[in-house]
N, C-alpha and C positions, 0 to 999 in steps of 0.2 A: 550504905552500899547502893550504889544508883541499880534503877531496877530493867529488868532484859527490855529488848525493842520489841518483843514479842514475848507470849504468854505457851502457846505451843505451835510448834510447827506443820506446816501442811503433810498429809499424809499423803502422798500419791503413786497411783497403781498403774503398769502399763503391762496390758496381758494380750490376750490373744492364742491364736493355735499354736503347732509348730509352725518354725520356718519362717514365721511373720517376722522375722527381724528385730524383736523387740530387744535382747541386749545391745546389740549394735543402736538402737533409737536411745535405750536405757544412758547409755556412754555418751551421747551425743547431746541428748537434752539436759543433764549435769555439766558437761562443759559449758552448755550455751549459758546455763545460770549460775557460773560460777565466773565467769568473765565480765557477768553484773553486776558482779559481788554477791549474791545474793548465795550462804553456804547452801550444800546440796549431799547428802551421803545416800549412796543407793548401794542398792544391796539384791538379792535374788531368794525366790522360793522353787522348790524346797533348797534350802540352804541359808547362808548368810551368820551363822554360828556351829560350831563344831558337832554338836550330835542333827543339826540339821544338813549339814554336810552329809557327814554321815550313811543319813536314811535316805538323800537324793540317790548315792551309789546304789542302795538295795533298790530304790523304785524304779533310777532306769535301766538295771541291771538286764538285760535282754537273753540271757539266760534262765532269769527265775519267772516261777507261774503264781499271780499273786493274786486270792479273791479281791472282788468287786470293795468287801467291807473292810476286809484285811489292807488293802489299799487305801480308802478313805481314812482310815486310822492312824495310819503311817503320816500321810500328809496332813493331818492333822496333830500330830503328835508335833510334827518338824515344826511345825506352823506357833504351835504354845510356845517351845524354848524359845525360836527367833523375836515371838513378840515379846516375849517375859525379857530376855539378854538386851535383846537389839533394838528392834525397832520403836515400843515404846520409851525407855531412857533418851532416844537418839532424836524424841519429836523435843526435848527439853533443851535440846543442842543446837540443832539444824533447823534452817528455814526451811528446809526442804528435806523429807526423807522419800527417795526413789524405791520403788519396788517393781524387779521384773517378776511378772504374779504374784498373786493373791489370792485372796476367795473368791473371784469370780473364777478359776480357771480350776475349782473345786464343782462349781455348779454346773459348769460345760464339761468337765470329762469324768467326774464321780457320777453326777447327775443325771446330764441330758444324756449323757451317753453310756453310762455303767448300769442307768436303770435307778439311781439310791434315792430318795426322795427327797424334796424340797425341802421337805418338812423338818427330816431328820438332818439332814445337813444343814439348817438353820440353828438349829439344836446345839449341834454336835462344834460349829465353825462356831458359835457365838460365845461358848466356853473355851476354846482353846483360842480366844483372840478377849478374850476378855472385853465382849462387845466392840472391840475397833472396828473402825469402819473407815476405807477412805475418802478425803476428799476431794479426790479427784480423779475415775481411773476411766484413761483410754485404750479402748480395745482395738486392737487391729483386726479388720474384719480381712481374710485371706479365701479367696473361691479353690477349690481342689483342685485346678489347672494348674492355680500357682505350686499350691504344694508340689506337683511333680516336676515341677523345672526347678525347684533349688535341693540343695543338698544332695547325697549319694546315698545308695542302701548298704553299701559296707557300714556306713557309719550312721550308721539308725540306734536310736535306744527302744526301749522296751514300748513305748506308746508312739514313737515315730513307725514302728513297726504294726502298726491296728491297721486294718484296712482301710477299704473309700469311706464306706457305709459308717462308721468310727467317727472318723474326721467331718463327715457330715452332720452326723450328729452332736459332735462338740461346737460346730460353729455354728450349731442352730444354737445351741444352751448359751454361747456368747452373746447371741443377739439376745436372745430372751433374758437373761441377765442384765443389757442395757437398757430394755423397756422396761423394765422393773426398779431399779434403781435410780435414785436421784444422783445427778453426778459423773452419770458414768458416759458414755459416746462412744460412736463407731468411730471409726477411721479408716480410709478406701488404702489395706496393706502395699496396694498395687505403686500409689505415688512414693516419688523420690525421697529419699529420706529429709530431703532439705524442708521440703513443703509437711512430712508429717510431724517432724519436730516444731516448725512454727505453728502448727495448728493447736498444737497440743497448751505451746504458751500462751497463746490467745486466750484460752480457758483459765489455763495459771494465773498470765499475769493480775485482772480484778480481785483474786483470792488473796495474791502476796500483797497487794493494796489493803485490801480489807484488813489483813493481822500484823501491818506495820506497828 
């Protein structure tokens, strides 16, 4: 049996606040590398297998009042099936597996912003991911200006619903997540999506070199 062109595939994360656009980049950056052949299956958090599906609807249910830990637990919990199901079998498959969020967007709105500790969500994220780690995640960094010029408040969920002060401090825990991490990079949400998907390859492309 001749043996794969690769050993496991890259794992890469694209997060950020609301509103940053990131499924629409998520869609966009799988086409571009998928017309280079190069396979790509993306998928989203919380979600991406059926009881994470699921627990997406409880968490941005904008009717329910959900504690700070009882929150981190949930997406956590979602977080275990998708990598148990999905995303680790899928690095065995794919050159590429896309993720819209991750754990970084555990650390910016459990975290920096719910108050939970680094400590204990280092803890808590590193058992229910079975240590994975990605490599490669770009954050779209978005200023609170933008968030009020896209989207509507009819169609807000439960955390598009947190106040300024909220979102402030989620996009602070995003930055502080990319000073801390190897791997990971801002990205100015503001530019056109042409220019953020190529920036983002730029970083890819020496990785997919590397594990040819």
């Amino acid at each position: 049996m001749a043996s794969p062109r690769f050993k496991r595939g890259l794992f890469v994360v694209l997060d950020g606040p609301d509103r940053s656009g990131k499924s629409t980049l998520a869609g966009l950056l799988c086409e571009r590398l998928r017309r280079r052949g190069v396979s790509c299956l993306r998928t989203r958090e919380p979600g991406g297998v059926p009881l994470a599906e699921a627990l997406r609807r409880v968490l941005l249910d904008k009717s329910r009042a959900i504690a700070p830990f009882a929150e981190l637990l949930l997406y956590e919990a979602a977080r275990t099936q998708h990598a148990q199901d999905l995303i680790l079998p899928a690095l065995s498959k794919y050159r590429v597996v896309l993720c819209d969020r991750f754990s970084p967007a555990t650390y910016a709105y459990q975290g920096a912003a719910r108050g939970i500790s680094r400590r204990l969500i280092d803890l808590i994220d590193g058992v229910a991911t079975k240590g994975l780690q990605p490599d490669l995640t770009a954050v779209i960094d978005l200023p609170e200006s933008e968030f009020q010029k896209r989207g509507s408040r009819s169609r807000e969920d439960r955390l598009e619903r947190e106040g300024e002060r909220f979102r402030r401090l989620v996009r602070a825990g995003f930055r502080g997540y990319v000073r801390r991490r190897r791997g990971a990079f801002l990205i100015d949400g503001r530019k056109n999506s042409g220019e953020i998907v190529g920036e983002i390859l730029k970083r890819l492309d020496p990785l997919l070199k590397r594990r040819t």
